[in-house]
C-alpha positions as CSV (number, residue, x, y, z in Angstrom):
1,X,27.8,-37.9,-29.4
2,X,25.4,-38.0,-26.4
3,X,22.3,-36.0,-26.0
4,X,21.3,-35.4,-22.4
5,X,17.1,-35.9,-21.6
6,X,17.0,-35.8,-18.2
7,X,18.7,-36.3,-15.1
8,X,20.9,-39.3,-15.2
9,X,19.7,-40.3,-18.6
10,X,21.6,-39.8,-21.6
11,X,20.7,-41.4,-25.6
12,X,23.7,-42.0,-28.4
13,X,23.2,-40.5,-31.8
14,X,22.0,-43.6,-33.4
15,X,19.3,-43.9,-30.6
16,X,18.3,-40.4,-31.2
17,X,16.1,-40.5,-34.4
18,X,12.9,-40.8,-32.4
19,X,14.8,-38.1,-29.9
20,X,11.7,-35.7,-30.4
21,X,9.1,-38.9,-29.2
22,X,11.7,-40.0,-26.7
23,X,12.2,-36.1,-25.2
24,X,8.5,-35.5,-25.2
25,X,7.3,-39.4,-23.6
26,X,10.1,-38.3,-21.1
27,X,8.7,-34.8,-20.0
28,X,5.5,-36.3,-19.7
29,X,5.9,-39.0,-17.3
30,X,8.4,-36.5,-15.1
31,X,5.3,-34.1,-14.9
32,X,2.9,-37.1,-14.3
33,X,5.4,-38.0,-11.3
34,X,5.6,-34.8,-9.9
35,X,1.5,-34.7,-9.8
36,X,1.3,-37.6,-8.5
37,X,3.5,-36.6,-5.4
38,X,1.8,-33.6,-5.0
39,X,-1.5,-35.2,-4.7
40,X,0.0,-37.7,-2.4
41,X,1.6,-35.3,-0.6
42,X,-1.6,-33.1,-0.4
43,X,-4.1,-35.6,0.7
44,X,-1.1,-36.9,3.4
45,X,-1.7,-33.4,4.6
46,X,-5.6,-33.3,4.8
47,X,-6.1,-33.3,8.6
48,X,-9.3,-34.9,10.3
49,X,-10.7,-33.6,13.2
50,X,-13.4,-35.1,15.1
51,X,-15.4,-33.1,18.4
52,X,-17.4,-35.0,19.9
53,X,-19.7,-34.9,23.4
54,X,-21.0,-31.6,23.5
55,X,-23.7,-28.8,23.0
56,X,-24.4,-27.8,19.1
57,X,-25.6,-24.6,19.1
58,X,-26.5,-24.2,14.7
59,X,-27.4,-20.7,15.0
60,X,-30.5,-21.8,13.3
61,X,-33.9,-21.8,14.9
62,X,-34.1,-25.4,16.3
63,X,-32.9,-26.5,19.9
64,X,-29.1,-27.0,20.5
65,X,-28.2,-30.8,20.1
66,X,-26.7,-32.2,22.9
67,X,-23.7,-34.9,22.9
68,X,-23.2,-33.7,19.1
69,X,-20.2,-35.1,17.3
70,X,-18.8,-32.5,14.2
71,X,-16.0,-34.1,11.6
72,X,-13.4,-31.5,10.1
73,X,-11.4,-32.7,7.3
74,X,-8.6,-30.1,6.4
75,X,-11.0,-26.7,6.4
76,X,-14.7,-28.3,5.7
77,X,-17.2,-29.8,8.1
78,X,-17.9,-32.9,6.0
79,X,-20.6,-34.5,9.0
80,X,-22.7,-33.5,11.6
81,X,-25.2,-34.9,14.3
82,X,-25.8,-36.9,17.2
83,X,-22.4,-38.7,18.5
84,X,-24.7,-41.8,18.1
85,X,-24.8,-41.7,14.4
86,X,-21.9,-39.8,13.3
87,X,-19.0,-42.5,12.4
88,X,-16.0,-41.2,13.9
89,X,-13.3,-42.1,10.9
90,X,-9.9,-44.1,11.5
91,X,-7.0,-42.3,12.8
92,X,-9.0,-39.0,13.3
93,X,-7.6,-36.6,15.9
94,X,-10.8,-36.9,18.8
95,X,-11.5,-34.3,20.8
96,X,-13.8,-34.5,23.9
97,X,-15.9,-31.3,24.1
98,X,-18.2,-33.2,27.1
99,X,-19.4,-30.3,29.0
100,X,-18.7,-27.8,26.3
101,X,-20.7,-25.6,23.9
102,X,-19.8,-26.2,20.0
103,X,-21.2,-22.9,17.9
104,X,-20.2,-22.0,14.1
105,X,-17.7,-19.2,13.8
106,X,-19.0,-15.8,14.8
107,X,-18.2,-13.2,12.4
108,X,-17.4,-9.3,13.6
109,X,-19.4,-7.7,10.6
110,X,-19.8,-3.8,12.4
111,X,-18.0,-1.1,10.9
112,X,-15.3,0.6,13.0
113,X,-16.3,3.7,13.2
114,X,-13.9,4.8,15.6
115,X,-11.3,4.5,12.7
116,X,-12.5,6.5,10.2
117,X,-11.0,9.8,9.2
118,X,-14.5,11.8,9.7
119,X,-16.1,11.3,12.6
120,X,-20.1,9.9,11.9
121,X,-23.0,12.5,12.4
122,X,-26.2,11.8,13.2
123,X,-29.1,13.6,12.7
């Protein structure tokens, strides 16, 4: 009699007194595969993104910084500064924003009024 434990793997009857150890070992190392691929396959995916060569307007108080160089990898900034002392890394995606101002993301935080059901009053 054979006793099937996986794809393309199959154990006689005679084998199968440590079935329970062999079943379970098996399982195991088919989920540590699969985790292993979808780690490899998730950092594969992690983009880098490099713009380099223009204005950085921070939105802090402090002067914009001119030929700035910001590196995205997937959705974070992971550095920031002067193109001069940022290392651009290997086989980033470079993007020349000479001439160009940088700024963070600018966020549209007012209400709509105009879609509410009532309209406002003011007094």
């Amino acid at each position: 009699m054979k006793k099937n434990i996986g794809p393309a793997c199959t154990m006689t009857r005679a084998a199968s007194a440590g079935s329970g150890i062999a079943v379970a070992l098996w399982r195991s190392l088919t989920v540590l595969a699969v985790g292993l691929a979808s780690v490899s396959a998730m950092a594969q995916e992690t983009k880098t993104t490099v713009l380099t060569g223009g204005m950085l307007i921070n939105g802090l108080s402090v002067p914009p910084l001119h030929n700035a160089t910001i590196v995205i990898r997937g959705e974070r900034v992971v550095a920031v500064g002067p193109a001069a002392e940022v290392k651009i890394p290997a086989g980033a995606t470079v993007i020349d924003t000479s001439g160009q101002t940088m700024m963070p993301g600018l966020i549209d935080a007012q209400p709509a009024v105009h879609q509410q059901e009532r309209p406002v009053q003011f007094r």
